[in-house]
C-alpha positions as CSV (number, residue, x, y, z in Angstrom):
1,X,33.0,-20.9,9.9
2,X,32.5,-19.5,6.6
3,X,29.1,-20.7,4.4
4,X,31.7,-22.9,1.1
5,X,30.4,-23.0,-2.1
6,X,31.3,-23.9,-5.8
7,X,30.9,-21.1,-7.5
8,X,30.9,-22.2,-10.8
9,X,27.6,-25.2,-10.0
10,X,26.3,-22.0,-8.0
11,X,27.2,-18.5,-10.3
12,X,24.0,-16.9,-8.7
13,X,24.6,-17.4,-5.3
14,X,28.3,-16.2,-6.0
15,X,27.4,-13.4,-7.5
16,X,24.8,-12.1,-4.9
17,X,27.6,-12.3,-2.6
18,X,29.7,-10.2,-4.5
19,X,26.9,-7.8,-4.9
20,X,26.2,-7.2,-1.5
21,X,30.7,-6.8,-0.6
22,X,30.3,-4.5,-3.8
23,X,27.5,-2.3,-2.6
24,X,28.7,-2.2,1.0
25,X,31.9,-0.8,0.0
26,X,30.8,1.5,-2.1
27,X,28.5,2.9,1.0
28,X,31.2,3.0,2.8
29,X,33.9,4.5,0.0
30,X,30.7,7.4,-0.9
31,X,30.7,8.7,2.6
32,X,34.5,8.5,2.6
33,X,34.3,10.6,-0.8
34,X,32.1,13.1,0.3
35,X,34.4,13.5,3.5
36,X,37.5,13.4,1.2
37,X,35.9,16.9,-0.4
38,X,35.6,19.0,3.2
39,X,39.0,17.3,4.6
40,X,42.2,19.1,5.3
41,X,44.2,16.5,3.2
42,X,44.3,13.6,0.3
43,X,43.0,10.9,1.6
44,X,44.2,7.6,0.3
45,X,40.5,5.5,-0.6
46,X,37.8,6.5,-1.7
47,X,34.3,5.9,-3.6
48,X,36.0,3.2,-6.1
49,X,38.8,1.8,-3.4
50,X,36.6,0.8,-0.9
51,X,34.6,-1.7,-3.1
52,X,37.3,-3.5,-4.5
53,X,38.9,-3.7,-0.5
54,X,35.0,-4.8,0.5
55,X,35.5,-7.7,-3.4
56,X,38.7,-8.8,-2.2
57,X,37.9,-10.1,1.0
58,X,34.6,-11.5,-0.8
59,X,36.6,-13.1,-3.8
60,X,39.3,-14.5,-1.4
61,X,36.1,-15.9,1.5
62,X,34.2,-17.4,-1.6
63,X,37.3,-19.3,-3.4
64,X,38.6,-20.2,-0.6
65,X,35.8,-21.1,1.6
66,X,37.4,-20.3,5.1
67,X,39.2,-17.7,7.0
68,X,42.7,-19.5,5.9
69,X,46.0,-18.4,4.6
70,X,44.1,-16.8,1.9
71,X,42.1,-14.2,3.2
72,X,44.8,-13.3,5.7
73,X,47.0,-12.7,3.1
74,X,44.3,-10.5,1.4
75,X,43.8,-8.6,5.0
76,X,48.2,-8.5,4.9
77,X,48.0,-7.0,1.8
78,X,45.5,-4.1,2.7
79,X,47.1,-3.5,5.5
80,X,50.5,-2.5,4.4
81,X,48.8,-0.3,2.3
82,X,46.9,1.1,5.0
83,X,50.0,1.8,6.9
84,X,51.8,2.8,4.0
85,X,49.1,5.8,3.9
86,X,49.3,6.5,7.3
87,X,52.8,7.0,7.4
88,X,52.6,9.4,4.4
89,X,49.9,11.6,6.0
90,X,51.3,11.8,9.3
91,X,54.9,12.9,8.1
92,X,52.9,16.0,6.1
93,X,51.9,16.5,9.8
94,X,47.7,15.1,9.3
95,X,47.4,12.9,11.3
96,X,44.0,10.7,11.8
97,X,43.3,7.0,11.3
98,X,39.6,6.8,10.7
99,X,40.1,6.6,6.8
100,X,42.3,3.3,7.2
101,X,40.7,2.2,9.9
102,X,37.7,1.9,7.5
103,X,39.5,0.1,5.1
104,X,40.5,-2.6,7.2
105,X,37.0,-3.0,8.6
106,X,35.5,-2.7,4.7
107,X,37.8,-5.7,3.8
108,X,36.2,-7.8,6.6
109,X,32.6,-7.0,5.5
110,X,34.0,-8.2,1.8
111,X,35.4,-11.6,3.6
112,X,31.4,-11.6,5.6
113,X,29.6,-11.1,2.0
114,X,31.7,-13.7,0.6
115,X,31.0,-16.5,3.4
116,X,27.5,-16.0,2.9
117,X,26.8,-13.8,6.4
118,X,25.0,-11.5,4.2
119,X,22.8,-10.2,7.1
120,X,25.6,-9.7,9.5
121,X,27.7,-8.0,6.6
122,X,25.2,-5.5,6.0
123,X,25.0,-4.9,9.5
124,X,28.7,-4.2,10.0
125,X,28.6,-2.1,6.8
126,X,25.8,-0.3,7.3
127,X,26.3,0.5,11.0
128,X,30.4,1.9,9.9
129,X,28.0,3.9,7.1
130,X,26.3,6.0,10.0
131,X,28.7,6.0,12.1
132,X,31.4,7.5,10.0
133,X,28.1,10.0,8.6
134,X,27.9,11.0,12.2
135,X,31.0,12.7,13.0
136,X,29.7,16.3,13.0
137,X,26.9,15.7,15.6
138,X,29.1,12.7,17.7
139,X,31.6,15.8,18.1
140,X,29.2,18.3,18.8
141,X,27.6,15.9,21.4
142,X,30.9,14.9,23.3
143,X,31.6,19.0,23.1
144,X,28.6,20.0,25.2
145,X,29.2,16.7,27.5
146,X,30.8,18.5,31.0
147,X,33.0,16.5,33.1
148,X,30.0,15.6,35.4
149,X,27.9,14.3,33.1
150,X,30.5,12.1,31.3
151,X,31.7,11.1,35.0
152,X,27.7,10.1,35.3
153,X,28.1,7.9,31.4
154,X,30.6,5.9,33.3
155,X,29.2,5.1,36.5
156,X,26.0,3.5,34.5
157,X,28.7,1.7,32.1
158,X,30.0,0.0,35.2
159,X,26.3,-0.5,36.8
160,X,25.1,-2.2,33.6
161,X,28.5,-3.4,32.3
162,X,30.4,-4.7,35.2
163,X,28.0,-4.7,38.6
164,X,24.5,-6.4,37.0
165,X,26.4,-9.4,35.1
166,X,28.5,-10.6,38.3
167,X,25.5,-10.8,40.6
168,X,23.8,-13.9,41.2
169,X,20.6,-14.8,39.1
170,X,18.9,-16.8,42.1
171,X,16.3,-16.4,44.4
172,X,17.1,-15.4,48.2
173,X,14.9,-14.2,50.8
174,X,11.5,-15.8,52.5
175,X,9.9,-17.9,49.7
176,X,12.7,-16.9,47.0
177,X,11.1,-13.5,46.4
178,X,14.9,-11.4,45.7
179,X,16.8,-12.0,42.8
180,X,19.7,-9.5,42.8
181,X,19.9,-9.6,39.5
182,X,16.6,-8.5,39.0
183,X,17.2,-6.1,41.7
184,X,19.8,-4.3,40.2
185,X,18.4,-4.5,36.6
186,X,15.5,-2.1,38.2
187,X,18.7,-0.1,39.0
188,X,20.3,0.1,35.5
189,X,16.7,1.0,34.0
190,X,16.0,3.7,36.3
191,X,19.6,5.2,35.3
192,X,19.5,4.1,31.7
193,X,16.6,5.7,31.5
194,X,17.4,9.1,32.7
195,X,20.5,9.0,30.5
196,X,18.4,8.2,27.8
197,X,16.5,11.5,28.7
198,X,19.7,13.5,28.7
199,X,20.9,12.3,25.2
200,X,17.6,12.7,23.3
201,X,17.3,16.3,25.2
202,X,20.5,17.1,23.3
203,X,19.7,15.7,19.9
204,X,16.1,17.0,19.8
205,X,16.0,19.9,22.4
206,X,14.5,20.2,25.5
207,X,11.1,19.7,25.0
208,X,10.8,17.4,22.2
209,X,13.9,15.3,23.3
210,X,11.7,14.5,26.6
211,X,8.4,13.4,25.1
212,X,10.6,11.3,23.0
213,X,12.4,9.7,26.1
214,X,8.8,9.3,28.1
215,X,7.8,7.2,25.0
216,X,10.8,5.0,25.0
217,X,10.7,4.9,29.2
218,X,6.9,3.8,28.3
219,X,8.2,0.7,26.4
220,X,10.3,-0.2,29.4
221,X,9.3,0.5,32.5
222,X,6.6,3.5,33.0
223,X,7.0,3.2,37.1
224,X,10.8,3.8,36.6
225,X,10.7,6.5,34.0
226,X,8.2,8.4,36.5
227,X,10.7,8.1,38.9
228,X,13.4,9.0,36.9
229,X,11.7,12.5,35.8
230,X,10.6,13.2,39.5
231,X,14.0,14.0,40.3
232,X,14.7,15.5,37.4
233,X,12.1,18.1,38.0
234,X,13.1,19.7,41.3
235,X,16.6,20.3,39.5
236,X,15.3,21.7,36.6
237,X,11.7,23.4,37.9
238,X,11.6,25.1,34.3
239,X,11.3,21.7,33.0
240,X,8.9,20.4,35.7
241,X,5.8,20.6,33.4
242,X,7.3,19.6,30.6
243,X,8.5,16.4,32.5
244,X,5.3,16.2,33.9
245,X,3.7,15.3,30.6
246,X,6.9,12.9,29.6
247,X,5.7,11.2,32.5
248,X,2.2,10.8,31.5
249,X,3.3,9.5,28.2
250,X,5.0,6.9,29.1
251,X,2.2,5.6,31.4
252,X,-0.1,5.8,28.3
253,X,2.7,3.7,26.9
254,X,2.1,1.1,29.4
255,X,-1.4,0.7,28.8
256,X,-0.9,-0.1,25.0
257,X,1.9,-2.5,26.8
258,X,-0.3,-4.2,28.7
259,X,-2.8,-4.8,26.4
260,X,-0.2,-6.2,23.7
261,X,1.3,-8.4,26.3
262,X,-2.8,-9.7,27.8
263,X,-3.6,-10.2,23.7
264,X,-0.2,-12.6,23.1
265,X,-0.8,-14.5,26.9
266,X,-4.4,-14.7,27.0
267,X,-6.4,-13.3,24.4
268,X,-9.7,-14.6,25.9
269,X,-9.2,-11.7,28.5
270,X,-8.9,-8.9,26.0
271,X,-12.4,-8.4,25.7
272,X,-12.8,-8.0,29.7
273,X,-9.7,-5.5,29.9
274,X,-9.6,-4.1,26.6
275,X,-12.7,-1.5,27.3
276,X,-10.6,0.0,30.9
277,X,-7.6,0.5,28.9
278,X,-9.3,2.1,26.1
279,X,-11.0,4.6,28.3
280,X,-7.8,5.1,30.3
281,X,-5.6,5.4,27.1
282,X,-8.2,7.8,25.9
283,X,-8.5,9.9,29.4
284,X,-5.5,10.2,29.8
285,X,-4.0,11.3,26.3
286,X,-7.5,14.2,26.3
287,X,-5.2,15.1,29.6
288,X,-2.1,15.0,28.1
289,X,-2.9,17.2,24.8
290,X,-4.1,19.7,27.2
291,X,-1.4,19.8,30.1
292,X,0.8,22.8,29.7
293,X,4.2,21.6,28.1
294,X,5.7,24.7,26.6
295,X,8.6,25.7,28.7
296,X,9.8,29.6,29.0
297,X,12.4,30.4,26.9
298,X,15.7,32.7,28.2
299,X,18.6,32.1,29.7
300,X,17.3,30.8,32.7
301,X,14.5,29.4,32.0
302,X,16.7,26.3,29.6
303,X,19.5,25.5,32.5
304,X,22.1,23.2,31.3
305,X,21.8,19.2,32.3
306,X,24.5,18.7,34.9
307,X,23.7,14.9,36.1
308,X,21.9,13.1,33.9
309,X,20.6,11.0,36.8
310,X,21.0,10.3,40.6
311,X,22.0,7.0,41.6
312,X,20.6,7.1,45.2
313,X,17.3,7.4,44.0
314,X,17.5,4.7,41.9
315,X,18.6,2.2,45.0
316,X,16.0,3.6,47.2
317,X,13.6,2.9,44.0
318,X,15.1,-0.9,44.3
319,X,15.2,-1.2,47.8
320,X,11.1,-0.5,47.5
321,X,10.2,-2.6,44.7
322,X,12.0,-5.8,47.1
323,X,9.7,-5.0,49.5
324,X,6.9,-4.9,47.3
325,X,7.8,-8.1,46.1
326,X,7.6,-9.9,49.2
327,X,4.6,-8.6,50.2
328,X,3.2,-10.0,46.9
329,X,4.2,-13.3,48.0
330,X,2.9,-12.4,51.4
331,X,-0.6,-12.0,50.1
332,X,-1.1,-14.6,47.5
333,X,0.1,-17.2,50.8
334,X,-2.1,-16.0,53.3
335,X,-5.6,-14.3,51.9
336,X,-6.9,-17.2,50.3
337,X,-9.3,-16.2,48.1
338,X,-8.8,-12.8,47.7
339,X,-5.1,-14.3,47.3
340,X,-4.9,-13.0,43.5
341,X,-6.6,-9.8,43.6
342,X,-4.6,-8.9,46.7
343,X,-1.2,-10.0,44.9
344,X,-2.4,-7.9,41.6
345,X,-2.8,-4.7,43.8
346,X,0.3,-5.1,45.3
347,X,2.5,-6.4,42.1
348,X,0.5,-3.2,40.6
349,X,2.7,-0.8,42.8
350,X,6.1,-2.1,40.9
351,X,5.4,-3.2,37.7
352,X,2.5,-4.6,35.8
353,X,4.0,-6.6,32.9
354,X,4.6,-9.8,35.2
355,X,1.3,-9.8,36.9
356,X,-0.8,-9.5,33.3
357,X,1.0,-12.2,31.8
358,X,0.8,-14.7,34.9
359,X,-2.9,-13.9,35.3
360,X,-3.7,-13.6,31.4
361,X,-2.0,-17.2,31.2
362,X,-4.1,-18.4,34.2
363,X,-7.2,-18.0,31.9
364,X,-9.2,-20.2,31.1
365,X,-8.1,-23.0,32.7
366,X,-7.5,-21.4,36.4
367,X,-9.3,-18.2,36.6
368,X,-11.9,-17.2,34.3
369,X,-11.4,-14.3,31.3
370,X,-13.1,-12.0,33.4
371,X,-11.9,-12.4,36.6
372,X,-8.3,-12.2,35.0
373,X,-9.3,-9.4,33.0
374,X,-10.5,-7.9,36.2
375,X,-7.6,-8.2,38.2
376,X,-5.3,-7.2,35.8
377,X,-7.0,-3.8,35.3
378,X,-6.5,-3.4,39.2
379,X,-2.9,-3.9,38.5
380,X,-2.8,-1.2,36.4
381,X,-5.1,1.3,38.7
382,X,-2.8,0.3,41.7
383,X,0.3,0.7,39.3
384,X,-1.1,4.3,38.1
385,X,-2.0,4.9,41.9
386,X,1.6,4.2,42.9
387,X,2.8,6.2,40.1
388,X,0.9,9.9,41.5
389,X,2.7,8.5,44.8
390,X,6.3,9.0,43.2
391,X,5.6,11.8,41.5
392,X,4.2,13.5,44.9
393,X,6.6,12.3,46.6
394,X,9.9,12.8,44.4
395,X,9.1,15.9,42.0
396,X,8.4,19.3,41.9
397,X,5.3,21.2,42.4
398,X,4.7,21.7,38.7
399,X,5.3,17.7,37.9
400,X,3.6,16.2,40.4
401,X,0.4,18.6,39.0
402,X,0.7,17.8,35.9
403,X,1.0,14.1,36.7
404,X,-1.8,14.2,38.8
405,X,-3.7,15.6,36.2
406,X,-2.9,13.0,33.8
407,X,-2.9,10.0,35.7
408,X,-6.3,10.6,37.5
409,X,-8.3,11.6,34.0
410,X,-7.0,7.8,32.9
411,X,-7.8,6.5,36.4
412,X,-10.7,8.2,36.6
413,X,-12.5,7.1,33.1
414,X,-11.2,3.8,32.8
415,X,-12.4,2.7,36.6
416,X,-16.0,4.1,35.1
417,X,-15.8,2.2,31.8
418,X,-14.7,-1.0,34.0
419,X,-17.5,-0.5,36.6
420,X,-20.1,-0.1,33.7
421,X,-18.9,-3.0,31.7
422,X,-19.0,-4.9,35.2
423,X,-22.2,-4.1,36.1
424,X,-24.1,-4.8,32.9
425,X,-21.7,-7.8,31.5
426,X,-21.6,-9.7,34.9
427,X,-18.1,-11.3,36.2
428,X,-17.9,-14.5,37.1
429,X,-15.0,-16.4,38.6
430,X,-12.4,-17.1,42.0
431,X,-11.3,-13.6,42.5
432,X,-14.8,-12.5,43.6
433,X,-16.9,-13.8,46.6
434,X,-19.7,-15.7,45.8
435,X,-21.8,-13.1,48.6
436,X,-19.8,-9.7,47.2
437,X,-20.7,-11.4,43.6
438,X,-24.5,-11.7,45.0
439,X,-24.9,-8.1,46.2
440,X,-23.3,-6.8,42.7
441,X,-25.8,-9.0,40.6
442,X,-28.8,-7.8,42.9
443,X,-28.1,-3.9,42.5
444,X,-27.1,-4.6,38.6
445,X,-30.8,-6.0,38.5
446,X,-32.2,-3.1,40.3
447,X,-30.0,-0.5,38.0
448,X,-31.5,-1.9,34.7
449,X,-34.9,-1.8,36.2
450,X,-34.4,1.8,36.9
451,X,-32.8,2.3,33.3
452,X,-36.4,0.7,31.8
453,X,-34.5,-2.5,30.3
């Protein structure tokens, strides 16, 4: 349904609609233009056709206020022309449709402007912009694909696209612990993931393209993009440090993750979980800018990607994390009080982002700042813990060092900084035993005593 106006009790609205249509075909007809100059043949629109295709469909949307006999007509009219061309050309023996097939589109982004979908029009018109812009590197890239890795493309289209959206978004198992859904996303993200490794590794090279992906894989899931580079590394050992240090960034990632997603939940624990992420976010990156990264350069030192990831390591990655998650459920039932610390360990060794915000949400009215604070940064040390595990267990000898390296300087550091800020703030709260919490204040006492306070 199109946005109707008069445009005569409303010129300035009708004529910011016509603007946009105008502007958005001229993108469009420039890029055209400038492909028009390197092209093998005439083509039939260019920089000025493509704006008054992109006005018609406005003028005809704005009069007319609906997708009616009008603007079809309009979209009728451009069309024979279109075909008109493409008949021309291909007799002379060019044949391609991507000119005309942008003029059709361009009139459709006229007919958005003109119903008042501005941001939607620009969208469309912007997007066919690049796209069209894009042709020397989209044909470069599907040049260099082999038949393995494009064979690898469309297994994860049908994973993501076809498997994940049939499965049932319910809860099965002892206390409703599996959702398949959920189960298999952790399955598209491991793969997604991977592929999104292998497509930045071709864009930005080998090296850059992979501190890029560990970045993004930070953003997602940190746990899965270790996992992902594990096996990466022991088919590509001339990559293994350089993955190493991908992972490492993305678990960096994951701390500045966790502390945006503490701040929006619960920003009365920040204070108590702020200073163990700083410290690990800055032990970890003085790790990081000192890990090896440069790979050696030859022939076989840069071997090509042939599977942009393995889907069996991915299920065995799922099959884990549903075990992890009914042992969750197993420990908050039956420790009692050390219920919530014991199920922010163990949620720790799959992801953290659920256990942070259920516990940040939980203060102040169920669990205190601190505790939550508290038990959220033993999340994140049982997640990073888990992390060295994978990377041990899955990589190569190079990875798994570098990983090491990485994730036990943030470990390291940020379990200090929490133990200090412990010790001389105090905690308070369910998660720790009123006799534990007794023995900690007595040897706090007896530390500042020592210190002279």
């Amino acid at each position: 349904m199109l946005d109707a106006i008069d445009p005569i009790a409303r010129p300035h609205v009708a004529l910011m609609r016509l603007l946009v249509a105008a502007l958005l075909g001229g993108l469009i007809g420039v890029e055209r233009e400038r492909a028009e100059g390197r092209g093998a043949r005439e083509q039939f629109a260019g920089v000025r056709t493509f704006p008054l295709f992109a006005l018609l469909g406005a003028v005809l949307a704005l009069v007319s206020g609906q997708v009616g006999a009008a603007v079809v007509s309009g979209f009728a009219a451009v069309a024979a022309l279109v075909v008109a061309s493409y008949l021309r050309t291909s007799v002379e023996g060019a044949v391609g449709a991507t000119t005309e097939t942008a003029a059709l589109l361009t009139y459709w982004v006229g007919v958005l402007a003109g119903g008042g979908a501005l941001l939607l029009a620009g969208a469309l018109g912007i997007g066919m912009a690049v796209l069209l812009a894009s042709k020397a590197r989209l044909e470069a890239f599907t040049r260099a694909l082999t038949a393995e890795e494009l064979t690898a493309a469309l297994v994860l289209a049908v994973i993501a696209a076809v498997i994940l959206p049939v499965l049932p978004d319910a809860r099965y198992g002892p206390w409703g612990v599996w959702n398949p859904r959920h189960l298999w996303g952790m399955v598209v993200i491991v793969c997604a993931l991977s592929f999104a490794a292998f497509v930045a590794m071709r864009v930005w090279g080998h090296a850059r393209g992979l501190f890029v992906s560990g970045i993004l894989g930070g953003l997602v899931s940190s746990t899965a993009a270790t996992v992902s580079f594990a096996s990466r590394s022991r088919e590509e050992p001339a990559q293994a440090a350089a993955l190493g240090v991908a992972a490492g960034l993305a678990s960096l990632v994951m701390l500045v993750r966790v502390a945006i997603l503490a701040a929006l939940a619960g920003p009365e624990v920040l204070p108590h979980l702020g200073p163990f992420l700083l410290a690990a976010l800055l032990g970890g990156g003085t790790a990081v800018a000192a890990a090896p990264r440069r790979t050696p350069t030859g022939p076989s030192a840069a071997p090509g990607v042939t599977n942009p990831f393995r889907l069996e390591q991915a299920i065995r990655f799922a099959v884990v994390y549903g075990l992890v998650q009914l042992a969750v459920a197993a420990a908050s039932r039956y420790l009692g009080a050390w219920g919530v610390v014991a199920a922010a360990v163990v949620a720790g060794l799959t992801d953290v982002d659920a256990i942070t915000l259920t516990l940040a949400g939980m203060a102040p009215s169920v669990l205190t700042p601190s505790a939550a604070g508290y038990a959220i940064a033993l999340a994140v040390a049982s997640n990073t813990l888990a992390k060295a595990v994978y990377a041990s267990w899955l990589g190569g000898r190079a990875f798994h060092r570098t990983v090491l390296v990485v994730l036990g300087s943030a470990l390291t550091v940020g379990l200090i900084t929490l133990g200090a800020v412990w010790l001389f703030l105090g905690a308070r709260g369910p998660a720790i035993p009123a006799a534990l919490r007794g023995v900690f204040a007595s040897f706090r006492v007896q530390l500042r005593v020592t210190l002279g306070e």
